[in-house]
N, C-alpha and C positions, 0 to 999 in steps of 0.2 A: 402408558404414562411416562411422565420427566423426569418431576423431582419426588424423589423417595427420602431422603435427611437431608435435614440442615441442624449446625451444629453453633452457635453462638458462645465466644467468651468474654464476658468483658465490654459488652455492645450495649450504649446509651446507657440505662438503669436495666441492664440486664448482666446480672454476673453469669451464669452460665443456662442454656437452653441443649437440649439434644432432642430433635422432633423429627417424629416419620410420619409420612403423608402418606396417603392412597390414592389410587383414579377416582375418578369422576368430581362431582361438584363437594367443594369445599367450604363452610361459611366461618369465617371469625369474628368472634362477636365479643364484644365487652361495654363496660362505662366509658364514656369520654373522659380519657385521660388516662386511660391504662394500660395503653401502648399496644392499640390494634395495629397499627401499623409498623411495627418494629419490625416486626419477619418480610417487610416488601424492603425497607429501606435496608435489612440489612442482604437480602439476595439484591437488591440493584447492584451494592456495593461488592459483592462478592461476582456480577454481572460487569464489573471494569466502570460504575461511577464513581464519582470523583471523592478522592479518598481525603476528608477532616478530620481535623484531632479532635473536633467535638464528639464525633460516636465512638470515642475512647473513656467507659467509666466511668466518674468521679474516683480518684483514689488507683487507679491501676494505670498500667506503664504502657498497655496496650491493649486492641480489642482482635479479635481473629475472629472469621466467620469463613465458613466451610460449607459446600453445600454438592449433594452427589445426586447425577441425572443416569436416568436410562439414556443412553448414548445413540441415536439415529443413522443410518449410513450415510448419511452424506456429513455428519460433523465426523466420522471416520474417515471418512475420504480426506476431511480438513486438516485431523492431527494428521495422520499419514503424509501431507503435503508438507505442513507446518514441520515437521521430525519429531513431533512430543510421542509418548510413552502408548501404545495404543492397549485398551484393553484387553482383559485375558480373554481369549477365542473360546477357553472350553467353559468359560462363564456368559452369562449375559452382559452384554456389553454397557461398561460404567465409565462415565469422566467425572473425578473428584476435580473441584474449583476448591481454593482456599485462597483466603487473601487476609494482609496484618495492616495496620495502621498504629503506630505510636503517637507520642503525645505532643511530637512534634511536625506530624501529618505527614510522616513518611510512609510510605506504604511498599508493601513488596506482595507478589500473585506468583501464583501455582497452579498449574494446569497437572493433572497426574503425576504430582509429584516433582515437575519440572518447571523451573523461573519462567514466568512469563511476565509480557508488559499489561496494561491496562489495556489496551487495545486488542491485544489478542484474547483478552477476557468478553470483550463487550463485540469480537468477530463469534466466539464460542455462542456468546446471549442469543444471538440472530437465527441461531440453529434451535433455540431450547425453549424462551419462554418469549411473549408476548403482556405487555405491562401497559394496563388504561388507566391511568392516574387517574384522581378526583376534581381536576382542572382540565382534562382533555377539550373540553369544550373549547378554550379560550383558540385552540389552535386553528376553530372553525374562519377566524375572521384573517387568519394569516396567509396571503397566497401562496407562499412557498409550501407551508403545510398541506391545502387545501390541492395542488398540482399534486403533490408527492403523492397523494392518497387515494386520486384517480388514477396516475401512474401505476402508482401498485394493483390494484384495485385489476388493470386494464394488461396487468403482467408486462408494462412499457419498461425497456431498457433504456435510459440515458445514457452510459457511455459512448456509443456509437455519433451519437448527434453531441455531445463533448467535446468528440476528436474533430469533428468538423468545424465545428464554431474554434477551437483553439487554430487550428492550421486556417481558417479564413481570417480570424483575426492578426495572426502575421503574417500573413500576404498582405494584410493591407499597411499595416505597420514599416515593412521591408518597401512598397508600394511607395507610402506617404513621404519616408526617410530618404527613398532617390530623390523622390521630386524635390525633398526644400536639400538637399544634399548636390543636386546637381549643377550647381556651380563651382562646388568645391572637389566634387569627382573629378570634372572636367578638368583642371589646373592639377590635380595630381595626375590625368593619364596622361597628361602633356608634360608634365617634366619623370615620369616614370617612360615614356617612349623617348624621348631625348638622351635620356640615359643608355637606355637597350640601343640604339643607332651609335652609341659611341662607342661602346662596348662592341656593337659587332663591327664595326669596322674594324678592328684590333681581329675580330673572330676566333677569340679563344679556345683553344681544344683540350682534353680534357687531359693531362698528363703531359702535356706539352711545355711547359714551366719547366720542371724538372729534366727534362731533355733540351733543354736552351740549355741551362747551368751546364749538364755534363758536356754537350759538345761547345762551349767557351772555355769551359776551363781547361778541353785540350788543347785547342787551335792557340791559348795564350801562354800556353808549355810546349807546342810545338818543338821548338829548337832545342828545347832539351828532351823531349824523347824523340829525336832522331840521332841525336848526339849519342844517349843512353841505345839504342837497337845498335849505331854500326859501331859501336862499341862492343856490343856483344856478340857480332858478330866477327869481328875481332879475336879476341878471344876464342872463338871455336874455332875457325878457318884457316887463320896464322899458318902457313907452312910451316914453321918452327918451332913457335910454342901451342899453337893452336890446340882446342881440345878433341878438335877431331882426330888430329893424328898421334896425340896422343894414347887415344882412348883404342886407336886404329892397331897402334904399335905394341901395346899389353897384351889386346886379347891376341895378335899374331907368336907374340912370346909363349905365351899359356898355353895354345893351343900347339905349339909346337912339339913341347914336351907332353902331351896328352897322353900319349901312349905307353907312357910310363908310370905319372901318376895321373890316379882316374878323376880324382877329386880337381883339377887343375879342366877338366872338361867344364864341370857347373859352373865355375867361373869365367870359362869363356862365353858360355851362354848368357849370363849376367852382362857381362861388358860388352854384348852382341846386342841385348835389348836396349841397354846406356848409349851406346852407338846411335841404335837407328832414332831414340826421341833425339837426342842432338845432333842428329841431323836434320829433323823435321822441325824441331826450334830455329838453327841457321836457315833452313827454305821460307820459312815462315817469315822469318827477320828481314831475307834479301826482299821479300814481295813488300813488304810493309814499308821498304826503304823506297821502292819504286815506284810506290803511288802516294807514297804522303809526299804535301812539301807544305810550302810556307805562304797562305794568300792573303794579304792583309786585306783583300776587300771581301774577302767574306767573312773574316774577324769585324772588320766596322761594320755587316751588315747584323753580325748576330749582336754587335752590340747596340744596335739600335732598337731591336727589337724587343731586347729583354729592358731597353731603357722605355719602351713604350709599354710595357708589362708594370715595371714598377712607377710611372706614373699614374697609369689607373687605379694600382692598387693603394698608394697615397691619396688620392683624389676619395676613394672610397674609403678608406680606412680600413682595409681589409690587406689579408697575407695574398701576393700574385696569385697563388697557388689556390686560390678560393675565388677568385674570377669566372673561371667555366661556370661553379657552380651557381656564383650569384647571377650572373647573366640567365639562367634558368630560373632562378626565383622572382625575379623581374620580372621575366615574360610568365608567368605564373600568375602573378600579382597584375597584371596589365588585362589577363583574359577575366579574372575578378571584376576587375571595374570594369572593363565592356559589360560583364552580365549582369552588372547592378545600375549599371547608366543606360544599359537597354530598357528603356520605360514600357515599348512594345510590349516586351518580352512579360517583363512585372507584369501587367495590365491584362494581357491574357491567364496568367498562373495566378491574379485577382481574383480575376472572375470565372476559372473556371472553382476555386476552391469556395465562390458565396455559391454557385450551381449546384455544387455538392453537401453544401450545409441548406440551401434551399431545399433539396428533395430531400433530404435526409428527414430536416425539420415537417414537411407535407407530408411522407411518411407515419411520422408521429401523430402528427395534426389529426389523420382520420382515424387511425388510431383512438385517440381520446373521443371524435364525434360519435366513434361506432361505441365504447365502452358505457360515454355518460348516460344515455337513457337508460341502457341498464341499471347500473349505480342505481341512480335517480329512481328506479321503481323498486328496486329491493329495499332503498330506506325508507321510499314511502310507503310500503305496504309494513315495514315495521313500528314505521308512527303509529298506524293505527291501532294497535297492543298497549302502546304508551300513550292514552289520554289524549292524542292528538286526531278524531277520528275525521276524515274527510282532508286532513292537510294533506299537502304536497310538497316534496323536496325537488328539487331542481337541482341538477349538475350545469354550470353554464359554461360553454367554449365560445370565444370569440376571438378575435386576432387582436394580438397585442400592439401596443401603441411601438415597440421597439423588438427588433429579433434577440435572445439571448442563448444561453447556454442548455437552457430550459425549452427551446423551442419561438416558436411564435404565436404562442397562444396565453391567454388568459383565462384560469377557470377559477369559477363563483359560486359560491354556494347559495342559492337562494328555497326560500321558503314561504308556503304562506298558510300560516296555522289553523284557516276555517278555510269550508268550503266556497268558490266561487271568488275567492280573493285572488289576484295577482300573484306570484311567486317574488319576493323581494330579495335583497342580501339578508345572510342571517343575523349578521350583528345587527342591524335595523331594525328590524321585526319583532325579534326575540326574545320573551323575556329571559331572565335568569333559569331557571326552573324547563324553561322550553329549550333554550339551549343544551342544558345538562340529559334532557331526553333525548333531544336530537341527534349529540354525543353519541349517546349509549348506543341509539340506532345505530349509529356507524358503527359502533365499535362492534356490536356481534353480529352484522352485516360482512363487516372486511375480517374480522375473528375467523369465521367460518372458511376463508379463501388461505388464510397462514397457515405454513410449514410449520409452525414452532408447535410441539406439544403438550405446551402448559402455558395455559391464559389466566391471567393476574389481575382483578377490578378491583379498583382500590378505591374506595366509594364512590363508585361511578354513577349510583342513586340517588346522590343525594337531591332534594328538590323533588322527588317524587313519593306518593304514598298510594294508599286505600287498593285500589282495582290493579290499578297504574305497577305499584310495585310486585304486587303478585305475577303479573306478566313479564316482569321483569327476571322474579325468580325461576320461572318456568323456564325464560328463555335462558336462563344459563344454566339450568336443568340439561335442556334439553343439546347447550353445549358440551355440557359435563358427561355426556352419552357416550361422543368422539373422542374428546380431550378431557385432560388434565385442567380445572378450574378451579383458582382461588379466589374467593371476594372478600375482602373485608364491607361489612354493613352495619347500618346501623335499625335496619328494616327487618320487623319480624314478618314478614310476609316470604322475602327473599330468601332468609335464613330457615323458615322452614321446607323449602323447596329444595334444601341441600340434602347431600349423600351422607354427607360427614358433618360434626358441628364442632367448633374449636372454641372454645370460651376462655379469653383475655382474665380476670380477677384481680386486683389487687389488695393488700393488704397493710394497714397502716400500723405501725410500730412503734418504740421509741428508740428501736437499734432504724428506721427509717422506711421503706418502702417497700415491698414485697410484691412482688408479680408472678401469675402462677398461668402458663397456658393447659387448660383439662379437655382430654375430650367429653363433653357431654352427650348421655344417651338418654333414653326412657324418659325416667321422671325429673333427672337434672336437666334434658331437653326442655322437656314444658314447662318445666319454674324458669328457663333462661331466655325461653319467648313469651312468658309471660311476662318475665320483666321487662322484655322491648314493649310490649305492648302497654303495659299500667303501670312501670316503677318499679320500687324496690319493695315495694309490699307486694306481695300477691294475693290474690283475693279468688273467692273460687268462680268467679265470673270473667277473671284472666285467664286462671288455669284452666277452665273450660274450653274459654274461647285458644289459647294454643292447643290443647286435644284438638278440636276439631282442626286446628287451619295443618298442624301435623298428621291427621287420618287421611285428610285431603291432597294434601302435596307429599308427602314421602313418597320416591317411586320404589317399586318393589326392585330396582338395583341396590338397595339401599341394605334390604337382605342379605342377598350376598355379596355384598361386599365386606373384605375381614375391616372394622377400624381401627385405625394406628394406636398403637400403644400411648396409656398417659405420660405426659411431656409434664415438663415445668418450667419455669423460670422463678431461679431466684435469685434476687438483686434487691442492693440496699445503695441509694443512692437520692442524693438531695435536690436532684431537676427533677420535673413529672413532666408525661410526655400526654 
């Protein structure tokens, strides 16, 4: 089983609920208007629907609804991926959902204890419960519905044919934009290469800037550093004052008397190593005096060059020194437009991406042709249980007027509810009442193929009785075997073919309204289908007739099974639901 509690505060005309469920099949039964439906509307809500200030109260600040499942391993694998709180290993494994709504429609979610958004509530739903509303019908005549439901049905994945129709659809996009673009491409790659031809004539290198400046700004101080070298040269070589002989004629002093004092030795070795660099400074000096000199024609050649540096760089509005680079961004930008003014090129990466959303979509296509007569004969052998005996359902595939996301097909549901008839569309055909069985067919048709292990009818009967409905409760008997099943009904035929029976009650006041959910057994059982049956009197010709339809359908799971402890609700509030 799924869900074991749900805990309600403050929800619609319900001040506070704490209810635990069991497996198998479950029936909620009450009067019209006593709020059979609150426990589906308040697990949608606590499932990531859309949270209103209306299911807050009258009179209170807020509503909280809580609800704890047997946890499946693959929603373990999900918190696990997701980082939420994973349940205790040496328990059976539990995920608590909880969610608030204030009075201002704010709402805040809880996954075990930790924030989560709406969405990751109604990712959790997917895993847990399966919910046939009492309009499911209407989704018969919607093709989107009516695809989705063979897809699933037929275990089809659409993402894969998604990604296809997205990347064919901007190929052709990228496609359509060259061709009304290529006149305007054209005139940009013609003055984008006009550019790069000026540029490279110049043929800027990359650090090369900086090396123009340092060799200008020697060759324009020339004269004064050759002036400054045989100057220093000067200085050291002078016969007279020079520092060579200088430095020549200390250490020959020092070293003279060495042998006297010792300390006058280190010293000469000091002024031995001062010696030999200047000496290597003056060699150095005389070589640098011998090969430099003065050329003014190769000053006016560097200064032409770096005048054609800083003309381009004016002309573009850039620092010289950013030239190499832009000249690379250019020719960057130049092999762009060649591959988007290459139409060829587009026009095959076209058509090879419709190639690929074409088979992808053929793929799918037989796909659905090989699923629908299935379908198609599992609802129609369900028709026949439901007062529909000798009709037929038809799943219809045929090719759609336009390719989309969804494939290239269109599927229909047709029907034709006597023997020997045509199969038509079902909204055509239909009535009301045949619709709403047709429905149901589906729904415990495609029921039986979901992962989720609690299934939710929320008077998916309606429009049906006598025969009709007893088949109906059997069949969710007979779901209630595998899964986890709740119906709200208003059919005493259904509700006696359940495991468990939950009775709605309310009670009128003058402090207001009062709402009680009981489980009923035994004898509160057959006075509470004899009310669905005769009214609010019972007579012993109702009570009869529930004994019997109770001896009859109770299946002997019903034995053992333990049922859930009595629950209540009590709420005082001035809307009736």
């Amino acid at each position: 089983m799924a869900l074991t509690h749900m805990n309600l505060r403050d929800f619609v005309i319900v001040q506070e609920l704490d209810l635990g469920l069991e497996s198998g099949f479950t029936a909620l039964t009450g009067e019209t208007g006593a709020g059979k439906s609150i426990l589906i509307d308040a697990l949608q809500l606590v499932l990531g629907a859309r949270a209103d200030s209306g299911l807050v109260r009258e009179g209170a600040s807020r509503t909280e609804v809580s609800a704890e499942f047997h946890c499946p391993p693959a929603l373990l694998q999900w918190l696990d991926a997701t980082g939420f709180d994973q349940p205790d290993a040496s328990a059976e494994a539990q995920v608590l959902l909880r969610r608030t709504v204030d009075t201002q429609g704010k709402s805040r979610a809880w996954i075990n204890g930790s924030p989560a958004t709406a969405t990751q509530l109604r990712e959790v739903g997917d895993h847990l419960v399966d919910i046939h509303g009492q309009h499911a019908w209407q989704s018969l005549t919607r093709p989107d519905a009516v695809r989705g439901l063979l897809d699933a049905y037929a275990g089809i994945e659409l993402a894969p044919l998604a990604a296809c129709w997205s990347s064919w659809r901007q190929a052709q996009q990228v496609l359509a934009s060259a061709r009304q673009a290529q006149g305007q491409l054209q005139d940009n790659r013609d003055r984008l290469l006009w550019q790069i031809n000026e540029l490279e004539k110049l043929a800027p290198a990359a650090g090369e800037w900086e090396e123009l400046q340092a060799r200008h700004t020697r060759m324009s101080h020339a004269q004064a550093l050759l002036d400054a070298a045989q100057g220093a040269v000067n200085h050291l070589s002078d016969d007279d004052t020079g520092a060579l002989d200088a430095l020549s004629k200390a250490q020959a002093l020092l070293q003279a008397q060495g042998h006297i004092e010792q300390d006058f030795l280190a010293w000469v070795d000091v002024l031995g190593s001062a010696l030999a660099q200047a000496e290597d400074a003056a060699h150095s000096l005389h070589s640098y005096l011998r090969h430099a000199d003065i050329d003014p024609q190769r000053l006016t050649e560097l200064d032409e060059r770096m005048s054609q540096w800083m003309g381009l760089a004016r002309r573009y509005k850039r620092p010289p020194a950013e030239l190499p680079a832009l000249l690379k961004d250019w020719k960057a930008s130049l092999h762009e437009l060649d591959a988007a003014s290459d139409l060829d090129r587009l026009q095959a990466s076209e058509s090879a991406s419709a190639k690929a959303y074409q088979a992808a979509a053929r793929t799918l296509s037989m796909a659905r042709a090989k699923a629908a007569p299935k379908l198609s004969a599992s609802i129609s052998q369900a028709m026949q249980g439901l007062g529909m005996e000798g009709g037929k359902f038809e799943v219809s595939v045929s090719k759609a007027a336009e390719p989309s996301p969804d494939g290239i097909d269109d599927v229909v549901f047709l029907v034709a509810g006597h023997p020997g008839m045509t199969p038509k569309p079902v909204g055509k055909v239909a009535s009301g009442g045949e619709l709403s069985r047709i429905s149901l067919a589906i729904a415990v048709t495609t029921s039986e193929l979901g992962a989720a292990p609690t299934l939710i009818f929320d008077e998916v009967d309606s429009g049906v009785g006598g025969a009709v409905a007893e088949t109906v409760g059997r069949l969710m008997q007979q779901l209630g075997r595998d899964r986890q099943v709740l119906a709200v009904t208003h059919l005493p035929q259904v509700a006696a073919c359940a495991h468990h029976h939950l009775k709605v009650a309310k009670n009128k006041s003058a402090q207001g309204t009062t709402s009680t959910v009981l489980v009923v057994q035994q004898d509160e059982r057959v006075a509470e289908i004899a009310r669905m049956l005769g009214g609010e009197r019972a007579t012993e010709t109702t009570l009869a007739h529930a004994r019997e339809m109770l001896g009859t359908a109770v299946p002997a799971l019903a034995e053992a099974t333990t049922p859930p402890s009595d629950s209540s609700i009590s709420s005082t509030a001035a809307r009736k639901r």
